[in-house]
Every structure is written in structure tokens, then in C-alpha cells.
N, C-alpha and C positions, 0 to 999 in steps of 0.2 A: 504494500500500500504506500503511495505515494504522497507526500504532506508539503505543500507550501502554502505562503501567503499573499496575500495581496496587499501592496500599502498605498491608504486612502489618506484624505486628508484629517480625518478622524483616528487612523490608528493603524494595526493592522490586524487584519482580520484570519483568520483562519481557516480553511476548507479541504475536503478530506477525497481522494479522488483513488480509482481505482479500477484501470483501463480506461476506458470513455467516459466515466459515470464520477459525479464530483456531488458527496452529500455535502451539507451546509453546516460543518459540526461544532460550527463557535458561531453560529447564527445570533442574530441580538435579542432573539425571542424564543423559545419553549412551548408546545403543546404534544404533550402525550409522549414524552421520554426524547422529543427530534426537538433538533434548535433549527429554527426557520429565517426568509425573510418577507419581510409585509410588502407588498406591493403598492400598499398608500404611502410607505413612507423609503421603498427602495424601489430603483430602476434596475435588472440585472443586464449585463452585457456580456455574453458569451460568442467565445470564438470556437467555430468547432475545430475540429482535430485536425491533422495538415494528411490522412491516409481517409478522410471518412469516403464514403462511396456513394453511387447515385440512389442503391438501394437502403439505405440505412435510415433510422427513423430517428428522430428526435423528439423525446419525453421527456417530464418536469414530475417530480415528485410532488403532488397536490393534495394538500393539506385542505383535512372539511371537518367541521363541529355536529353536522347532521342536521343543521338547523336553515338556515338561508343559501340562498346560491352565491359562492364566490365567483369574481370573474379575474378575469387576467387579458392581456392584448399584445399580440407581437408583430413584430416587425423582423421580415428575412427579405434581402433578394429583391425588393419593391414589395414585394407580398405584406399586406397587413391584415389583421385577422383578431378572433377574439375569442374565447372560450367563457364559459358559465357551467357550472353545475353545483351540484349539492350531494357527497357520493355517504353512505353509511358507515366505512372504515376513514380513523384516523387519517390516514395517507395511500393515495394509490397512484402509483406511473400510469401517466396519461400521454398519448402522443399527440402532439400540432401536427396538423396539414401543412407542413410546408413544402412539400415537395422532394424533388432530386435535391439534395444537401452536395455543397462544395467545399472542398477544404479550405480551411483558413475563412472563410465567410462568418459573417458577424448575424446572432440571435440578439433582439431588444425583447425583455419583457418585462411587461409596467401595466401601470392600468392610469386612467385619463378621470381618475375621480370618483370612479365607480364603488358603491358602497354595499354587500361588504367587500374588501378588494381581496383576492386571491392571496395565500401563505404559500412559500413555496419550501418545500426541506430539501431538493436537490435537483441535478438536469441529470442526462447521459443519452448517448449515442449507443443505438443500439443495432449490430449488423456484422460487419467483420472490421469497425475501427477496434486499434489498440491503443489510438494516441493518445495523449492526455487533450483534456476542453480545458480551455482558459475561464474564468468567470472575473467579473470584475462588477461587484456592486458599489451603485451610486446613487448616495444619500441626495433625494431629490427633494426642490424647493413646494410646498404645495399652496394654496390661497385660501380663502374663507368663502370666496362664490358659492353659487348653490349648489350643494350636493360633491361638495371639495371641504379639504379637513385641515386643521390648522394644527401645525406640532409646536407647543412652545421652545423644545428644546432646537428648534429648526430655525428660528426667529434671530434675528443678532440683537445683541443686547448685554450677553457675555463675555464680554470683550475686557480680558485685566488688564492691566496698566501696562504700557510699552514707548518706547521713542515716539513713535507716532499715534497712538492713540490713548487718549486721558480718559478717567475715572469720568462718567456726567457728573454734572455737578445736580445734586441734591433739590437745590432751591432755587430754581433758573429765575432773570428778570425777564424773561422776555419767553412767550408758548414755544415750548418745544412738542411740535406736532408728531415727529416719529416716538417719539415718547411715550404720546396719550396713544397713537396709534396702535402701538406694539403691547399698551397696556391695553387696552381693549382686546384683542386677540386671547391675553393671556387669562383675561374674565372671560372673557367668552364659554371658554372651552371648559372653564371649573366651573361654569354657574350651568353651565348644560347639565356638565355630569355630576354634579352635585343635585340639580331638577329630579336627575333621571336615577341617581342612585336612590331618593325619597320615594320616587313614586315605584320604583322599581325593585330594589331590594329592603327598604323601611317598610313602606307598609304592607307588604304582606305578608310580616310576622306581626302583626298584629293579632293578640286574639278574640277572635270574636265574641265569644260569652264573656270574658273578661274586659276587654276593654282595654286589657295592659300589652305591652310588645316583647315577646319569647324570643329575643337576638340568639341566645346561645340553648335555649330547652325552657322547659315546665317553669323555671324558677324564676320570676321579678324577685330581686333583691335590690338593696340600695346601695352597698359595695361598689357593686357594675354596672346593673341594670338601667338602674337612677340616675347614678352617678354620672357615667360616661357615656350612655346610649343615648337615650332619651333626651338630654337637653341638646345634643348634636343634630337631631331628629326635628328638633324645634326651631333648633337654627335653620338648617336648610328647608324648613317649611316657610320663615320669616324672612327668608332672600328671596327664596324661586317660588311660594307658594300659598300666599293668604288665604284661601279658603282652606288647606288643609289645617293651615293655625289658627284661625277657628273654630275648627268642629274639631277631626282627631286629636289635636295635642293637649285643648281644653277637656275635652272628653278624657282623658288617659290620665291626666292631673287629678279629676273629678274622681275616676275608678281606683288611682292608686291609694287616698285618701278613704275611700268608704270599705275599701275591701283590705288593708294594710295597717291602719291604724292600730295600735295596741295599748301603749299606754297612753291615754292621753293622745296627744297628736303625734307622738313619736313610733312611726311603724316598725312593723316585721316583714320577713320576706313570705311571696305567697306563693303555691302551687297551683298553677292553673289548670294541670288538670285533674287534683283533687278538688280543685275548688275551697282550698282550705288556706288557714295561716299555720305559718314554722314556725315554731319552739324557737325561741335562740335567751341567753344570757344579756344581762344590764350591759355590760360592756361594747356586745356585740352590737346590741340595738342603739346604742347611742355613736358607734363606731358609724356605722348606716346612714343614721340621721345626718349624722355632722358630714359625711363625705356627699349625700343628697345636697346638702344645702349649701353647700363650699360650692364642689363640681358641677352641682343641677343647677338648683334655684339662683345663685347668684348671676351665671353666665346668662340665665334666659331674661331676669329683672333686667340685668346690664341692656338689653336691648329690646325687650319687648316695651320697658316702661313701668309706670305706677300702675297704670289703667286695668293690667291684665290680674287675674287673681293668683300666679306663683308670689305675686310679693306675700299676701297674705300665708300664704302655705310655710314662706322662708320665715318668717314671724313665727308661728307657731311653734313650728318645730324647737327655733331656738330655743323661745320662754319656758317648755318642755324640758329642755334638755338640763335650761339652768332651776324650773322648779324641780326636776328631780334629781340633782345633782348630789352625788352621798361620799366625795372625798375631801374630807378636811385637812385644811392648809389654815397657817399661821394668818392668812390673810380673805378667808373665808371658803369655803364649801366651791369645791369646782366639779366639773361632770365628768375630768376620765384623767388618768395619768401617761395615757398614749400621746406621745409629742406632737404626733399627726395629727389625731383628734384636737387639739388645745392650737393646734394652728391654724387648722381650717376656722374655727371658731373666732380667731383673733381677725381672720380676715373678715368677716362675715360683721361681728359687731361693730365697728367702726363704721360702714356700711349704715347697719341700723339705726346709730346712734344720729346717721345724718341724717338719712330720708325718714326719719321719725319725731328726731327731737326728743327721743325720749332717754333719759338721762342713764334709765336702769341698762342701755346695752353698753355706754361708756363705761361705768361701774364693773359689770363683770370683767369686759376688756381688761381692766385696771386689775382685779382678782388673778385673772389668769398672769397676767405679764406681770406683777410683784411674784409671781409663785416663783417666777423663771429668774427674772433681771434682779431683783434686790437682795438674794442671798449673794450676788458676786462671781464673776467667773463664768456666768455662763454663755456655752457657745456649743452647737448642737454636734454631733458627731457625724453624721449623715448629714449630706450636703444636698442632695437629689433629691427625688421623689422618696414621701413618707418624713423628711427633712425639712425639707427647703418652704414647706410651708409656714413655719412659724417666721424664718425670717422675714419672707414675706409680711408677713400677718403683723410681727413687730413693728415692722418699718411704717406701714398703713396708718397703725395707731400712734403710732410718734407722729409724724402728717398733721392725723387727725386732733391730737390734742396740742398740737401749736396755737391751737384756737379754743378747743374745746377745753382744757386743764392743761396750762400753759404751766404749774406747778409741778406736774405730773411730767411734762416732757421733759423740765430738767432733772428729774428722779430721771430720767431713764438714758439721758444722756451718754452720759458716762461707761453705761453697762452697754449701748448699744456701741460705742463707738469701742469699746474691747474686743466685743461680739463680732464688728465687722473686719477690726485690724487681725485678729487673731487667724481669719479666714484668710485674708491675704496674706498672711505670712504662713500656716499652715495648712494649706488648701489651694493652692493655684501652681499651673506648671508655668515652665517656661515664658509662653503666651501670654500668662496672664488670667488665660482659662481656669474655673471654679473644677477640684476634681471633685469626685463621688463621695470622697472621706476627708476628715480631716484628720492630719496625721502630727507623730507625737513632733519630729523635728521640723525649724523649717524649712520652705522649700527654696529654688522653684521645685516642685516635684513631676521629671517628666515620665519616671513608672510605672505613676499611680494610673487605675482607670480612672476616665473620666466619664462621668454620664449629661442626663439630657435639663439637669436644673441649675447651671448655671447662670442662665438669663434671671429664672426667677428668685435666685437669691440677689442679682444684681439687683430688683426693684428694691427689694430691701435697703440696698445703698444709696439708691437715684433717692428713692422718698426721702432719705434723712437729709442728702444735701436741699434736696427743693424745699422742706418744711424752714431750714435756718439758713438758705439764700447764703448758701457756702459751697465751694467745689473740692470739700474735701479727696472723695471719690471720684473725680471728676475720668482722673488720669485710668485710675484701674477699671472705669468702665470702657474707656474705650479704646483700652491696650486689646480687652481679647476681640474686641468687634472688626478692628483694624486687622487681626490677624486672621480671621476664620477665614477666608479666604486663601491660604496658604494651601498648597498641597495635602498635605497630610488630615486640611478637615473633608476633603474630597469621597463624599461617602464614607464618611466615620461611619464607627459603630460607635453610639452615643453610650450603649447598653449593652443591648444584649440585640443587637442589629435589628430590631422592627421598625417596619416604619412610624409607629406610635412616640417611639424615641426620637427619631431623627423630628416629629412634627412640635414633639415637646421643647427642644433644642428648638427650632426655628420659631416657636410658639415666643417664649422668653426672650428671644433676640429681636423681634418687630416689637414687643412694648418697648425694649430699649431703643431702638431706631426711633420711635417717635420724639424721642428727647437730645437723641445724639446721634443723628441724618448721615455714619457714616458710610461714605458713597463700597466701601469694600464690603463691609456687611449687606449694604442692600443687594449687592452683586450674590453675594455666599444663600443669602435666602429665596434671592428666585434663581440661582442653581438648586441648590437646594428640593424645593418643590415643584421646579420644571424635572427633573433625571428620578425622582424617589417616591413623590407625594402625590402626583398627578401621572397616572401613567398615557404618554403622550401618544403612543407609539400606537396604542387598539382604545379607535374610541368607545369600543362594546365592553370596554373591562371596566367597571366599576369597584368600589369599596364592598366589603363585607359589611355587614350590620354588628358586628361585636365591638367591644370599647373599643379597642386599638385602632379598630380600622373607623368608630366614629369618632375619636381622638385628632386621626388625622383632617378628616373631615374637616372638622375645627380650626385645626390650623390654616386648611387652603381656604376656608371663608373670611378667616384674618387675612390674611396675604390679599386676596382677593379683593378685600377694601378698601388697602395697600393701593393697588391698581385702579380701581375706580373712585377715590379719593372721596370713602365710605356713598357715593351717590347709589343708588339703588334704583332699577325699572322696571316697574309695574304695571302689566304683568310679564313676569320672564318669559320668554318664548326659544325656542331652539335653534339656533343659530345667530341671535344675537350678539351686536359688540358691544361695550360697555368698558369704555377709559378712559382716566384723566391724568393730567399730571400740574403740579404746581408749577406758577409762577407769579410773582410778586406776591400781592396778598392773593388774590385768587386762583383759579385754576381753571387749564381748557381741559374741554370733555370732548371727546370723538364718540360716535357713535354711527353704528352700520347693520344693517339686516339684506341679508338675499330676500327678503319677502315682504311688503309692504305691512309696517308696523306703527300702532296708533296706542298710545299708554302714557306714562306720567313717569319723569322723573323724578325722584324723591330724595332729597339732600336732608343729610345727618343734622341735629343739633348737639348742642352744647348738654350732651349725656350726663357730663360730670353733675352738673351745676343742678341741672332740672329732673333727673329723675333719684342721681343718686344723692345732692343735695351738697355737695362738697365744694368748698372755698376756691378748689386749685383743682386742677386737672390731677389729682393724685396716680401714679401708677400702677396698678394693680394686678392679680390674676385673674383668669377670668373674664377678659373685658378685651372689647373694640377698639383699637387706639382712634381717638378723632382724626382723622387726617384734614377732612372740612371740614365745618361746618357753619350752617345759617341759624341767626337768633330769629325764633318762630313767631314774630308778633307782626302786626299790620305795619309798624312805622317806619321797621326797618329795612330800609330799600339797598337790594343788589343792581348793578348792572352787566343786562347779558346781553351780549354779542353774540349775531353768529358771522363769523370768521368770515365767510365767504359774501354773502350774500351783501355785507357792511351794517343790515339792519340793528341799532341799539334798541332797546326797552328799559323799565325799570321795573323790578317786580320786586314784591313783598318776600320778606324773610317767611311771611306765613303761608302765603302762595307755594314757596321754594319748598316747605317743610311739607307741604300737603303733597305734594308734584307739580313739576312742572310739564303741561300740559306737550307733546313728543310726537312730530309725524314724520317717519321716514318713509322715501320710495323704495325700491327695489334696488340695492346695490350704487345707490346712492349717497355718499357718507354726507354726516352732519357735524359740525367742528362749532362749539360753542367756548365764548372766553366770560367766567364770568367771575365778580368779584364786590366788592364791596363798594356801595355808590357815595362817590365823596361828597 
């Protein structure tokens, strides 16, 4: 057997031949034990053998699902032609019509847009050649037209620093329209399959007599279930699908509550197909709740608003948790001695204590963070998930009581600024990077693993300098952001290699980017979720419905807003574009449909302020970075431009919050500049 390569401008590829006959065995794709290539997003060019004969046939190893007809298109000799089917085995040699075959003559095989588009795992000449076939594949450009598929990772835009080509810059003065252009593409293509992973693999595990959603079997539990499925479920009903977030997601809130409850408002997990509640211990069930109401409730408040009823749900649970709370500490009765539990919790009341007013969630806040900070010395040993939550959670409430108990933040001063220097000096490598542990000497430490909570212990850091208008941290935030970019973060393994990690990592690094615009990290995150998060290559592959895979979820709807500069369109239709990018105070939007579309765009407000009730944009987990937005009131006037046309308007901030009113033609782009009316 015969083994060489071919070198592309991407790398070099490997392919495995044997006589005439060349399988594809470092193909960039897999199905059913063979590495293939896609024909939406590869051209192949094959030479045949310099002995083939007039009677020899030429076949392609054709790869089918058993489900749709793939197609494929060639070109030999002037000959152009096209194949389709749909066969019941994995793979079968298929011959083209091409004719009498001549040596050295060139095979194209490609497809012109056609969906779904032909896999191929291998070619061969079959007759009395012995020569070797050349194959040469080539990573072609595709468009967004109708019934054409758009590859992020195909788009330029990843382009690092070099003699001739600079970093964008961040904060342009003046629209850069390839910018909003290329960000629209990259919504595009997440808001489709994020649509079609809800409608297509979310709801139909839902169950029916319950009313609850079975991601993984029989068991809703708050661990997982709650925790990481279901509010991802809600998100992507609240980008790509308003009536499903009114009826199923209200509904499922509604059912988990009447049939979960146990003590009080604080539930158990339930079987749906006994139709019954599990047994579990104090510990476990407040373990549930608090990770419900960190991971679930907070992330859906953060963007659904006051209006909807999880605020209510995120309430209760809490007041629950601290009326039944039975561990005594020198500074009052707390609900769990789990560091995770008591940090989800520290994020949460801070939270409450704004959008409420009510003193008793600042109070406990204070209970839990004297248990920790005012013995001395403390600093968590676990830096990542399970960890990284309380620093979080510390740094919120220090934030938070710059205003709220401005006596209380200097108690805590001291203890936090230990807490974070002792992390920098035992706990970051080389880079600058947070590892997994913190360890007993100091570093840099480049041995240690490193995992996917490094961002989130960074807000930790951002909060304390933004509450005291100090850049303490300033430098060690944005050593490691500076560097993720670097080789060796090229497809980490943050973890334990899922992509749940890698979204958790880029999760942590866009809340920092909203406060520290560096142009290398923006670069590291949509690598990032163009090669890992988003798979670009088969638009028919969607996410699983299990946490990790709706974890990620989460993350390309952050990113996603990232790109659309949080503006939203209502309602999402499939193949829409949707992008902006900043300049000056405002920002241009592009937008584009192959099919005549009529809807509202809908621009973000000042979320911090109005729903969650906070002084300062505080950083947090959990949460939508603002990238725009417009104050919702009648007085305050935007001006929007569209680009082309030269026409201005003025329209209301409240107008803008509602939608603004959206008609595209067909393949038509719309390029709006808008921004603040002076």
C-alpha cells in the first residue's frame, strides 16, 4: 500500500491508495468508521493514472445516511454530469458515465450548492490500471445565496498579526462594513442552527404527560436537568422563537414547580415515568436548588426581564433555602458547607438584593462571605468549575456593596485582595493563565492542568477594580487574553476535551472582552467557536440536548450577540443575516435574506440598570454582555441611516426597544448606521 500526501494551503492532508483506488483516510470528516470529504465545502481534482485504458470505469466511494438524496456533479473531457441518490449501506462504489477514460486527464467533483451535497470516502479506476490516481482537494469558497451555505471557518477574519496585516482594531471611528458583513454570516449560520436544534432536537424530548424535558432518560433533576438544559432551551426559544417562550418554556416552569416541589418551594428530582418524586437528603436538595437558581433562573431573568415569572421562582427558592438553612457559623445559620453551593448563592443575592430592595438578600450575602473572608486567609483551592464560583460571587458582592454597605466592602477588602494576589502568584502559568489548582509554591506554573474557569474567576478581579475605580488587576487581566491566541491555546483541552469546556473557557473570556476589547482574544474566540463550537462543515449536525452540549449552546448565543451587537430579528427565519459592528458611539448593522423578509429589529437595553437594578454594569456569570444598547423611553432619540440609500430619520429609544420596523428584498443587503442623536 502506497501512502503520500498532498500539500494544501491549509496543511497537508493524507490519503491512502492502493493500485488505482485512493481511500480518503485523514478525510476532515467521519461517518460510520471512513473519514470522508463534503462536497459543500470540498472540490476534488483527480488525475487519472498515466496506463488507464479506454475500457476502465471510474467510481467514487458514496457515502448515504439512508435518509435524503445526496448529489454530486463532474466534470471530465467537456462532459459535465451529475449524480443523486439515496442508497441503504453506509458506503457503496458507484461508477460516473464518463466515458472512454485517458491517461493523465483530469476528474472535477463538486457540487454547485446542492443540499444535501454528496460525502465522498474514496475514487478508483477500475479495469486493468495499476497506476497510482492523483487526488488533490480544494477547500472551496461558498456564499449565502439561496440554497448555498456559508462556512465560518471559510470567511477571512482570522488573520494574526504579521508585517502586512494588523490586528482590527476593536473600536473603529468610522463603519467598517466587511466587519458587520462577515459578522452577519457568522449569526447567520448559529441563529439557524440554534432555531433548528430547538425545534428539532429540544422539543421533542419533551414529555408529554409531564410537561418536563427527559434530555438524558426518566429523571428531571436540578443538578443537570435544570441546571444546564432547560434554561439553554429558553434561551434559544428567546433569540429564534417567541411563541415557543411563551407557551412550552412557561409551561415546563409551571410543571416543574407543581410536580417537584418538596419542601416548601425547594424541589426534588422527579420520575416521569413513574410519575412520582425521589427521595434525596437536605444537602442534596439544596445542592439542586442552588445550582437551579445560579445556572437556570439567573441566566433566563438576565434576559427575559422582570415581566416573566422565573424571577418569582428564583425568589422563592432562595428565601427556602435560607428559611431552612441548619449550619451554624459564628456569624449566623447558613444553608450548606459545599463551597459551590455558598457561591452560587453569593452570586444570586447580590442580584436580589438589587432588583428587590430588599435588605434581607444583602444580609445573608454578608452571613455567607464573613463565614469565608473574616476568619483570614482564605482563598479556594479549586480554581475551575465547582471553585470559581464563589470568587465570582465574592467579587459581585464587593460591587455590590460599594453602595449598598460601603462599611462592609472595607471588611472585605483586605481579605479579597489576599484572595486574589495569592491566585496570581499561586495559580497562573507562564501566560498568565488561571490553572485548575492552586498550588502550594509559587509559580509561573507551566505543568499544572489548566481548565475552563479562568475567565470566571477573572470577573472576580474586573469587579473589584471597577467597584474602587482602581487598575489594580488591570495588567493580569489582560496578560492571559493577549496571549490565548498563541499556539498552544489552538484547540486546548481546557478539561477533559469536551466541547462544554472549551465553551466554558470562551464563555469567561467575552465577559472579559466587554471591558478589555482585546483585538487577540477577540480573534482566539471566534476561532474558537468557528473550528469546535459551531460545527461549520455539515449544516444537518446539530447539538445534542444534554448539558454539555446545551452549555455550549450558550456560549455561541453569547458570541452570537458579540456579532450582532446584542440587536435581535423578529421573527428569525432560515437563512437570514444579522450583523453589526461598532463605530464611534454607535454601530452599522448589515443585514440580508435570499427571500423576501418583513419583521422588527429589536435592540438590547441597559439590562444592568433596568431589570437587574445595578448602579454599574457589574460583570457577572451568567449574563449577556451589553455590546449596545438603547434607553427605552419616548424622549430619547437615535439617528438611523441607511448607508446606501443616504435617507436619515430619528426614532425613539422606545420604538428601537420595541423593533424596528425591517423590509428586505431578495438578496438585497440593507446596511444601517445608527447611533445616538446629538
Amino acid at each position: 500500500m502506497n501512502r503520500w500526501f498532498v500539500l494544501l494551503g491549509i496543511g497537508l492532508l493524507a490519503l491512502s491508495a492502493s493500485a488505482a483506488e485512493v481511500l480518503f483516510i485523514d478525510g476532515p470528516q467521519e461517518y460510520q468508521g471512513k473519514r470522508y470529504y463534503w462536497l459543500a465545502e470540498w472540490r476534488l481534482d483527480v488525475t487519472l493514472p498515466s496506463d488507464v485504458s479506454p475500457g476502465d470505469r471510474f467510481e467514487v466511494l458514496f457515502g448515504s445516511k439512508g435518509t435524503d438524496k445526496r448529489t454530486l456533479r463532474y466534470e471530465y473531457g467537456g462532459l459535465a454530469g451529475s449524480f443523486s441518490d439515496v442508497r441503504q449501506t453506509p458506503y457503496e462504489w458507484i461508477e460516473l458515465p464518463l466515458g472512454e477514460l485517458s491517461p493523465g486527464n483530469q476528474v472535477a467533483l463538486f457540487t454547485k450548492g446542492e443540499r444535501p451535497a454528496a460525502f465522498l470516502a474514496g475514487v478508483r479506476v477500475t479495469g486493468k490500471s495499476s497506476a497510482t490516481l492523483e487526488v488533490k482537494p480544494v477547500r472551496i469558497a461558498t456564499s449565502s445565496d439561496a440554497n448555498k451555505t456559508l462556512y465560518w471557518a471559510d470567511l477571512p477574519g482570522f488573520e494574526i498579526n504579521d508585517e502586512t496585516r494588523r490586528l482590527w482594531n476593536p473600536a473603529p471611528g468610522e463603519p467598517d462594513w466587511d466587519r458587520a458583513m462577515r459578522s452577519a454570516q457568522y449569526a447567520g449560520i448559529a441563529l439557524d442552527k440554534v432555531q433548528r436544534w430547538l425545534r428539532e432536537r429540544c422539543l421533542p424530548v419533551r414529555d408529554e404527560r409531564s410537561g418536563l424535558f427527559r434530555p438524558t432518560g426518566p429523571e428531571w433533576n436540578y443538578r443537570d436537568t435544570a441546571a444546564d438544559c432547560y434554561p439553554f432551551y429558553v434561551w434559544a426559544a428567546y433569540y429564534t422563537d417567541l411563541d415557543v417562550l411563551n407557551t412550552v418554556m412557561v409551561e415546563t416552569l409551571e410543571a416543574e414547580q407543581r410536580l417537584c416541589n418538596h419542601l416548601d418551594s425547594l424541589p426534588v428530582s422527579y420520575d416521569m415515568d413513574r410519575g412520582e418524586k425521589l427521595a434525596m437528603d437536605f444537602d442534596a436538595m439544596v445542592f439542586g436548588a442552588s445550582e437551579y437558581a445560579k445556572d437556570g433562573l439567573v441566566p433566563i431573568v438576565e434576559i427575559t426581564g422582570r415581566d416573566y415569572p422565573w424571577l418569582a421562582r428564583m425568589r422563592g427558592i432562595v428565601d427556602d433555602v435560607f428559611k431552612h438553612a441548619r449550619y451554624d457559623t459564628p456569624y449566623g445559620k447558613i444553608p450548606s458547607t459545599n463551597v459551590e453551593v455558598n457561591g452560587d448563592l453569593l452570586q444570586i443575592l447580590p442580584r436580589l438584593y438589587c432588583m428587590t430592595g430588599e435588605r434581607k438578600y444583602l444580609d445573608w450575602a454578608h452571613r455567607l462571605a464573613d463565614s469565608y473572608l473574616l476568619p483570614g486567609g482564605f482563598v479556594p483551592s479549586r480554581l475551575s468549575d465547582h471553585g470559581c464560583e464563589i470568587i465570582g460571587g465574592l467579587g459581585l458582592l464587593f460591587a455590590v456593596d460599594r453602595k449598598g454597605d460601603p462599611k462592609k466592602c472595607e471588611e472585605y477588602r483586605p481579605h479579597l485582595e489576599y484572595m486574589f494576589d495569592e491566585i496570581l502568584r499561586r495559580g497562573t502559568n507562564s501566560d498568565g493563565v488561571i490553572v485548575g489548582e492552586l498550588q502550594e509554591a509559587p509559580g509561573p506554573h507551566d505543568n499544572v492542568t489548566i481548565r475552563d474557569g479562568w475567565g470566571y474567576d477573572m470577573v472576580g478581579f474586573l469587579d473589584y477594580d471597577l467597584a474602587l475605580g482602581t487598575d489594580r488587576y488591570g495588567e493580569a487581566i489582560r496578560r492571559p487574553m493577549t496571549n490565548l491566541l498563541k499556539p498552544r491555546y489552538a484547540r486546548f483541552n481546557w478539561d477533559h476535551g469536551s466541547r462544554d469546556n472549551v465553551a466554558d473557557s470562551v464563555e469567561g473570556g467575552l465577559y472579559l472582552l466587554y471591558r478589555f476589547p482585546v483585538p487577540e482574544a477577540f480573534l482566539w474566540a471566534d476561532r474558537e467557536i468557528t473550528t469546535l463550537l459551531v460545527d461549520h462543515t455539515d449544516p444537518e449536525r446539530l447539538w445534542d440536548v444534554h448539558k454539555l452540549e446545551a452549555n455550549t449552546v450558550r456560549t455561541v448565543l453569547i458570541h452570537t450577540m458579540l456579532h450582532t451587537r446584542n440587536t435581535i430579528a423578529r421573527p428569525w427565519v432560515q437563512g437570514l443575516q444579522l450583523g453589526a459592528a461598532p463605530y464611534g458611539d454607535g454601530i452599522c448593522i448589515f443585514m440580508k435574506s435570499h427571500q423576501e423578509y418583513d419583521g422588527r429589529l429589536q435592540f438590547d437595553v441597559p439590562r444592568h440598570r433596568i431589570t437587574m437594578g445595578f448602579e454599574q454594569d457589574w460583570p457577572r456569570m451568567n449574563a449577556v454582555p451589553e455590546w449596545f444598547t438603547v434607553e427605552p423611553d419616548s424622549s430619547r432619540m437615535y439617528r438611523v441611516e441607511d448607508a446606501d440609500s443616504g435617507s436619515v430619520r430619528a426614532v425613539s429609544g422606545a420604538q428601537l426597544s420595541e423593533g424596528l420596523p425591517i423590509h428586505l428584498d431578495p438578496g438585497k443587503p440593507l446596511r444601517l448606521l445608527v447611533s445616538s442623536q446629538k
